[in-house]
C-alpha positions in Angstrom: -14.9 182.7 79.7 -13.9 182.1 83.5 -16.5 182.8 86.0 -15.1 183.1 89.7 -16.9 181.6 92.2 -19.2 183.5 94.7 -17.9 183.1 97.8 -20.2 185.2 99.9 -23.4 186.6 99.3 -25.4 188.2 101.8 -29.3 187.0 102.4 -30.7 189.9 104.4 -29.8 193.3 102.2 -30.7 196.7 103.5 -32.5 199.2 100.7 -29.8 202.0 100.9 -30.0 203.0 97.4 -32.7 202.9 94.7 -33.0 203.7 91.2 -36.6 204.2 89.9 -37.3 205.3 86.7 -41.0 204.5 85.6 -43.1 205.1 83.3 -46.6 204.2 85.2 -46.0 206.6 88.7 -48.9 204.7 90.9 -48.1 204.2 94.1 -44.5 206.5 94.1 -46.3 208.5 97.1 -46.7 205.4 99.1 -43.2 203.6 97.8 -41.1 206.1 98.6 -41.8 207.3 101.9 -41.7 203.3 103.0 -38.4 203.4 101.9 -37.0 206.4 103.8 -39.0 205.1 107.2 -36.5 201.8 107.0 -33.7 203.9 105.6 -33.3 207.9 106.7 -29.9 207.8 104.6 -31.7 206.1 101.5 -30.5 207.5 98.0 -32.5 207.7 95.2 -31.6 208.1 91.9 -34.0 209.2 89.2 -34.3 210.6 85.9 -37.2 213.2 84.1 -40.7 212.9 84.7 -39.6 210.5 87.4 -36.9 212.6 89.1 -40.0 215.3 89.0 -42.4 213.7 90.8 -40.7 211.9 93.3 -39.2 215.6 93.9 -43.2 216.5 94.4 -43.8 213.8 96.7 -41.1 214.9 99.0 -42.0 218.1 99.1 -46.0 217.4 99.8 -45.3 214.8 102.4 -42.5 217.1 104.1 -39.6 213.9 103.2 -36.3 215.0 103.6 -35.0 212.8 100.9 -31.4 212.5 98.5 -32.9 212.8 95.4 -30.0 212.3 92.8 -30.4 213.2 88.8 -28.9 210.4 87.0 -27.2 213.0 85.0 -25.4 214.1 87.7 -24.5 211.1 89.4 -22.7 209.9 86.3 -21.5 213.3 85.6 -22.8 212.3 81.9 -25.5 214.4 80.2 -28.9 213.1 79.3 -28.6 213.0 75.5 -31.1 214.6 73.0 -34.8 213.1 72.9 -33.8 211.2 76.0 -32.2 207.8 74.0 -28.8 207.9 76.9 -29.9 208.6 80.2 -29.5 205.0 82.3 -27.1 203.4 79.9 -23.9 203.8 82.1 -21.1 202.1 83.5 -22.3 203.5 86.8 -25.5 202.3 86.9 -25.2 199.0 85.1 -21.7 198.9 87.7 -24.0 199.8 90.6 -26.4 196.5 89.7 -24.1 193.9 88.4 -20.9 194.4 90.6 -20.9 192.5 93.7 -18.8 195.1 96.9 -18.4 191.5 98.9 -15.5 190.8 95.7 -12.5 192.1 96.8 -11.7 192.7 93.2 -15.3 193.8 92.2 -15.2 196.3 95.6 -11.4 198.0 94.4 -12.8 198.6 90.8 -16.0 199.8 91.7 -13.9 202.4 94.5 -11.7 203.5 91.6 -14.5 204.2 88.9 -16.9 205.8 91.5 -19.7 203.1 91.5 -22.5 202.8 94.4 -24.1 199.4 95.1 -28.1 200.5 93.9 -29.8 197.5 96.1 -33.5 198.1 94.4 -34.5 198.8 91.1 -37.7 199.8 90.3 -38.5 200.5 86.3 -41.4 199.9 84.1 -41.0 200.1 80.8 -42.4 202.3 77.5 -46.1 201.6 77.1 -45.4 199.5 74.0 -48.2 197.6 73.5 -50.4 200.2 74.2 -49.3 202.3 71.4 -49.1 199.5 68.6 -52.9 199.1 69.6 -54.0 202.8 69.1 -56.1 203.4 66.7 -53.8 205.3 63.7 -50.4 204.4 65.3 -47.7 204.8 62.6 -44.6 202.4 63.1 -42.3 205.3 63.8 -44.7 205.8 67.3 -43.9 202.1 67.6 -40.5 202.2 66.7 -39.9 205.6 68.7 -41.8 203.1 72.1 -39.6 200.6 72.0 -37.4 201.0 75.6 -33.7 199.9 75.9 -32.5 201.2 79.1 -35.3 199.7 81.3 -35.3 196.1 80.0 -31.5 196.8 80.5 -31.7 198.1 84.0 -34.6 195.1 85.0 -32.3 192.4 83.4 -28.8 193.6 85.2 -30.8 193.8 88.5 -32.6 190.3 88.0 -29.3 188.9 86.9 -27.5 190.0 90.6 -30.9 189.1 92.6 -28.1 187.8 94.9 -28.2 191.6 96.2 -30.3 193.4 94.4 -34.2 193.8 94.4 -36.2 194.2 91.3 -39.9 196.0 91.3 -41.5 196.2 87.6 -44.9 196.5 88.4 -46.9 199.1 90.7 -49.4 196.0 91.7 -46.5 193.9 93.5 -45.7 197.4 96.1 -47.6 196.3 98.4 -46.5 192.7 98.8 -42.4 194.2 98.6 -42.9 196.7 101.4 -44.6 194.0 103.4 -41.5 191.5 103.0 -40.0 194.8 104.2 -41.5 195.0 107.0 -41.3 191.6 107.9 -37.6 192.1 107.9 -37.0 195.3 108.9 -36.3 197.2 105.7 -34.4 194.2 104.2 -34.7 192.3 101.0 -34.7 188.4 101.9 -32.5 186.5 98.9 -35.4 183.9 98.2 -37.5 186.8 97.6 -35.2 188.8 95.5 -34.8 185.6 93.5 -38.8 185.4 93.3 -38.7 188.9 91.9 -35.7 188.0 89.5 -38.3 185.7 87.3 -40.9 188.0 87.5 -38.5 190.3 86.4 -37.0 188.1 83.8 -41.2 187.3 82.6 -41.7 190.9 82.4 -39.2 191.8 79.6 -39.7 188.3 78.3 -43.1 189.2 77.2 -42.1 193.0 76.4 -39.5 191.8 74.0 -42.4 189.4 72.7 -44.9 191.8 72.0 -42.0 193.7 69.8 -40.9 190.7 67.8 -44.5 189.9 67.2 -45.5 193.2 65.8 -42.5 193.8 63.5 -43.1 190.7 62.2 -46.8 191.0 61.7 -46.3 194.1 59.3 -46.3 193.9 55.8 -42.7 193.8 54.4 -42.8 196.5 52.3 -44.1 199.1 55.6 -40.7 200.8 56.2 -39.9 201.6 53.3 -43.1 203.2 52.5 -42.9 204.6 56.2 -39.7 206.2 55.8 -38.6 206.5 52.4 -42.1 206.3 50.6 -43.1 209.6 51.8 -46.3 208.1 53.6 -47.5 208.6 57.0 -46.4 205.4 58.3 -49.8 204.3 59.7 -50.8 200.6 60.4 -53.8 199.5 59.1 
């Protein structure tokens, strides 16, 4: 495969638009309006419970905010129990695509893709559930994410432009880089937040491997096809 070269990459990037989808909503009510004080144009593009309470928090604190569905930015329906809702070309577009490549730019003008500058996700509470008392593996199975370790890793990947939040604790320390550069991710920070990014999922994707392969063998098939409940013992 032939990589071009980067040929321009810019360090100081303004936090126009955001995707946040969490699971964990602390500190939303604080995040969000220190967004919108940088950027009175920001963008935000949410999904479910998400989309919902950032919608609440702009309505308590008076924001007058562009809160986006993902739906319809993509123009493609959230599918049923929720399993398609990030996993487009017009997010994944958004992160990955760089609009200083003439030939990125042109594709991403045809196709309808925004540059999304900050990505903030956490993921399924994963090891939380397989820790319950009485869990079954379909629970498990049913808490394993896709489309967040997806969105953290195609952000993480392009930290050349785009910012990466996966924890509530780190806030804080972002929207003080913030404000130390008036509303603008720095590159060596966005590459700081790359490998914590990159840690995050690295351990989520852990904590999977290790409890699938901790089961006894014979656990989906009674699970699914045994008639059992599916608990872990």
């Amino acid at each position: 495969m032939m990589f071009k070269m980067i040929e321009e990459v810019t360090d100081l990037v303004p936090i126009r638009r955001a995707l946040i989808s969490v699971t964990n909503k602390t500190g939303l009510d604080v995040l969000v309006p220190a967004l919108l004080s940088y950027q009175q144009d920001l963008h935000i593009l949410s999904s479910g419970g998400t989309y919902k309470r950032i919608q609440a928090i702009a309505e308590a604190q008076g924001l007058d905010l562009n809160l986006q569905e993902v739906a319809d930015y993509t123009g493609y329906p959230e599918s049923p129990d929720g399993l398609l809702k990030t996993l487009h070309p017009k997010i994944h577009g958004g992160l990955l695509l760089n609009p200083l490549n003439p030939d990125h730019w042109h594709y991403m003008q045809a196709y309808g893709i925004e540059p999304i500058d900050l990505v903030v996700v956490n993921l399924y509470p994963f090891q939380d559930t397989v820790t319950r008392e009485g869990v079954t593996l379909e629970e498990a199975r049913e808490n394993i994410d896709i489309g967040g370790p997806t969105m953290i890793r195609a952000g993480a990947k392009n930290f050349l432009r785009v910012a990466v939040l996966t924890d509530p604790a780190i806030y804080e320390q972002f929207l003080g880089v913030l404000a130390e550069y008036d509303g603008c991710s720095p590159l060596d920070y966005r590459m700081f937040l790359a490998s914590e990014a990159f840690e995050h999922t690295n351990l989520y994707d852990r904590a999977i491997s290790e409890f699938l392969g901790g089961q006894e063998p014979d656990l989906a098939i009674k699970s699914y096809l045994g008639g059992t409940d599916g608990r872990i013992s």
